[in-house]
C-alpha positions in Angstrom: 0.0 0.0 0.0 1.4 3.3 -0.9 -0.4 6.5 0.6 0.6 9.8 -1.0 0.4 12.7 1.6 -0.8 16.2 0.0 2.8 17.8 0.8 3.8 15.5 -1.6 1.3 16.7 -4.3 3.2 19.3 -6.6 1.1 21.9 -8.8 2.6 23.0 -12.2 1.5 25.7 -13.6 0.7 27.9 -16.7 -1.2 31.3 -17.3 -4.9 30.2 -16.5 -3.9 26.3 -16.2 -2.9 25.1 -12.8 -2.3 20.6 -12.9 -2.2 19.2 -9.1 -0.1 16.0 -9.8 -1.7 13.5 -7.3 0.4 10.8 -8.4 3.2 10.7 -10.4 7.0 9.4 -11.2 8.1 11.8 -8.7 5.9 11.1 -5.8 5.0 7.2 -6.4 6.4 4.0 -7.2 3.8 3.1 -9.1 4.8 2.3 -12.8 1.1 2.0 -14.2 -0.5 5.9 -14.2 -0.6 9.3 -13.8 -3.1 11.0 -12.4 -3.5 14.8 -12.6 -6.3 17.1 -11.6 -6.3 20.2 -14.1 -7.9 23.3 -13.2 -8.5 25.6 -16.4 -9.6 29.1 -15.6 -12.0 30.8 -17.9 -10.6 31.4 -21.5 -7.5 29.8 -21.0 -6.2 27.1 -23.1 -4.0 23.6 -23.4 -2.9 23.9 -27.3 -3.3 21.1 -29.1 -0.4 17.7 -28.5 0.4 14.3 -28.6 1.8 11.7 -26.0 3.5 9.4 -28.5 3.8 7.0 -26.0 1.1 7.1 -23.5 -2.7 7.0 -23.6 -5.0 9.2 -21.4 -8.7 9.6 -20.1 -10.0 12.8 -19.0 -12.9 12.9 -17.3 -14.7 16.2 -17.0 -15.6 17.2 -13.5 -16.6 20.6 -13.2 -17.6 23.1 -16.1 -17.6 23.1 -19.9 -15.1 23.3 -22.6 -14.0 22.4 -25.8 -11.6 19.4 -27.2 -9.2 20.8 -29.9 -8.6 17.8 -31.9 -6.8 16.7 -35.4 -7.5 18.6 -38.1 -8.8 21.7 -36.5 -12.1 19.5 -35.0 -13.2 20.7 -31.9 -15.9 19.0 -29.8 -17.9 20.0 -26.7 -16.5 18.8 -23.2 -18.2 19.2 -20.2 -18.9 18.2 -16.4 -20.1 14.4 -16.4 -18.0 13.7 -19.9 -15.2 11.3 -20.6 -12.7 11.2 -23.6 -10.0 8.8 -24.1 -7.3 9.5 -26.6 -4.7 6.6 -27.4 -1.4 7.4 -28.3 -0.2 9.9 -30.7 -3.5 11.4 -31.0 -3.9 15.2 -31.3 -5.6 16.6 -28.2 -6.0 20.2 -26.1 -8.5 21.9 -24.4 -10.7 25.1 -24.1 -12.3 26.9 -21.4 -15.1 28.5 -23.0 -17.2 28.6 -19.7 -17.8 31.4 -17.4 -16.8 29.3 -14.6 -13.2 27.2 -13.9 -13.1 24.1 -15.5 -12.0 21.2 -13.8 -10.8 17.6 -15.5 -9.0 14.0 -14.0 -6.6 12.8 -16.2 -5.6 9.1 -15.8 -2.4 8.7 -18.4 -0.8 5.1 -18.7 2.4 4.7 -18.6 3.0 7.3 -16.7 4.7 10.6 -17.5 6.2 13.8 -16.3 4.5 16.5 -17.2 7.1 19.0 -16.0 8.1 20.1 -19.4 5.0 21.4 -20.3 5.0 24.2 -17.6 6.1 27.4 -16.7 5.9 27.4 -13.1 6.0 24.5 -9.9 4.7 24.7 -6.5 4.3 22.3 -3.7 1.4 22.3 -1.9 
């Protein structure tokens, strides 16, 4: 059993995009998943990207948004929704609420998602 305190939980961040990682490579041993709680304030944005090598699920918990997929697509996202996107497909997201939106994202393996941000911050 392996019980990750929430001193342990670091928060990267971006302008209006804050991700809590609740367990990850640098607070687990686990080898199976990542799982990341991201808060996207109003307006802001995760550009389109791939994970060549890992698959995710996001499920939406609070708000609505918009998945920027391949080719320019873009679908409606919202509290209560659940996308899965294998690997090396193009995916982002949209806040085009009024209010924060709020996603889980279970990736497998798992990654680091420290490159992909500005800013760091324990809890």
């Amino acid at each position: 059993m392996e019980f990750i305190h929430q001193d342990s939980i670091v928060t990267l961040s971006n302008p209006g995009v804050r991700s809590r990682q609740l367990l990850c490579p640098d607070n687990s041993q686990g080898q199976r998943v990542t799982i990341t709680e991201v808060h996207l304030d109003p307006e802001a944005c995760q550009p389109r990207h791939t994970h060549p090598a890992s698959e995710q699920i996001w499920y939406a918990i609070q708000g609505t948004g918009v998945l920027l997929l391949a080719g320019d697509q873009e679908r409606p996202f919202q509290a209560g929704d659940v996308a899965r996107f294998a690997e090396g497909d193009v995916h982002g997201l949209r806040n085009d609420g009024a209010e924060e939106f709020v996603y889980l994202s279970v990736t497998a393996p798992p990654m680091d998602f420290g490159y992909a941000y500005h800013q760091t911050n324990k809890e």
